[in-house]
C-alpha positions as CSV (number, residue, x, y, z in Angstrom):
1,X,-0.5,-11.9,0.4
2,X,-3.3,-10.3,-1.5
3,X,-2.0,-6.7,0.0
4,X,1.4,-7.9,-1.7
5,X,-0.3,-7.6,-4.6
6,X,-2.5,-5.2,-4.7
7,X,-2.2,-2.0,-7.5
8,X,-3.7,1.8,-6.9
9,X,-7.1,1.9,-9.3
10,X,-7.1,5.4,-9.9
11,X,-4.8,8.7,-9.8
12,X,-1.2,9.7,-10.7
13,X,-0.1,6.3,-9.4
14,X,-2.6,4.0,-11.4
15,X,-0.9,0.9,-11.7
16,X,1.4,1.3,-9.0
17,X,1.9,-1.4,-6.2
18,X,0.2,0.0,-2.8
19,X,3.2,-0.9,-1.1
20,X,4.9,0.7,-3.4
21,X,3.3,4.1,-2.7
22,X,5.0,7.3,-1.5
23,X,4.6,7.4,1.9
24,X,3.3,11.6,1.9
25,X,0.7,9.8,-0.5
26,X,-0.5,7.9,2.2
27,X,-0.6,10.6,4.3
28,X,-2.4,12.8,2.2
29,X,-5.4,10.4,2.0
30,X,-5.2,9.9,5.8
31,X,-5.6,13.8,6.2
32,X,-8.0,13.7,3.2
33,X,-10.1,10.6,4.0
34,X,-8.9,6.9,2.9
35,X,-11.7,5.4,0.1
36,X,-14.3,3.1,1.9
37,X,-14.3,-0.2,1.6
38,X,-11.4,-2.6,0.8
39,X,-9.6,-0.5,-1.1
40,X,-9.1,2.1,1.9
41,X,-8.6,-0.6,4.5
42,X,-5.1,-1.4,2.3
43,X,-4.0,2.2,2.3
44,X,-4.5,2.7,5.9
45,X,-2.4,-1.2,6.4
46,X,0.3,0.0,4.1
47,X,0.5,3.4,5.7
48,X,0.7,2.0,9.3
49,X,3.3,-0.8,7.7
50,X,5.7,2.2,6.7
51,X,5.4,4.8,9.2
52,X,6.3,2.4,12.0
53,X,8.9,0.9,9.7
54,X,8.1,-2.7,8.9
55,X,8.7,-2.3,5.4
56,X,11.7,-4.8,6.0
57,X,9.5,-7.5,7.5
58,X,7.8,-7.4,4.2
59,X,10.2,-7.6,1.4
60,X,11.2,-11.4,1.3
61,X,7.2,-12.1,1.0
62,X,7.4,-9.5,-1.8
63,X,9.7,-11.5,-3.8
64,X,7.5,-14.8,-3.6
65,X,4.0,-13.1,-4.2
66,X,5.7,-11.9,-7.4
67,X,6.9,-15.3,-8.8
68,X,3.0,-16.0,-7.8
């Protein structure tokens, strides 16, 4: 639930839910080197949650961590 939540500290996409993020994005810090710690544990989840398409799995969660 918390990665449901969580919002990208820094960059052109301050603010922006990590699940959210552009998908290239993700790939880019992959290529570059995720943050350490906590933060860069989330990117890599949400990148592996898009790129083998489980996106869908997540949106009815989505919907009740909001109302949160």
């Amino acid at each position: 639930m918390e990665l449901l939540a969580a919002r990208m500290p820094f960059g052109k996409y301050k603010g922006q839910l990590l699940l959210d993020l552009p998908e290239p994005y993700l790939v880019w810090f992959q290529r570059q080197g995720f943050p350490r710690g906590k933060l860069g544990e989330q990117l890599q989840s949400v990148l592996s949650i898009k790129s083998n398409g489980l996106m869908p799995l997540l949106n009815p969660l989505r919907g009740s961590g909001q109302r949160g």
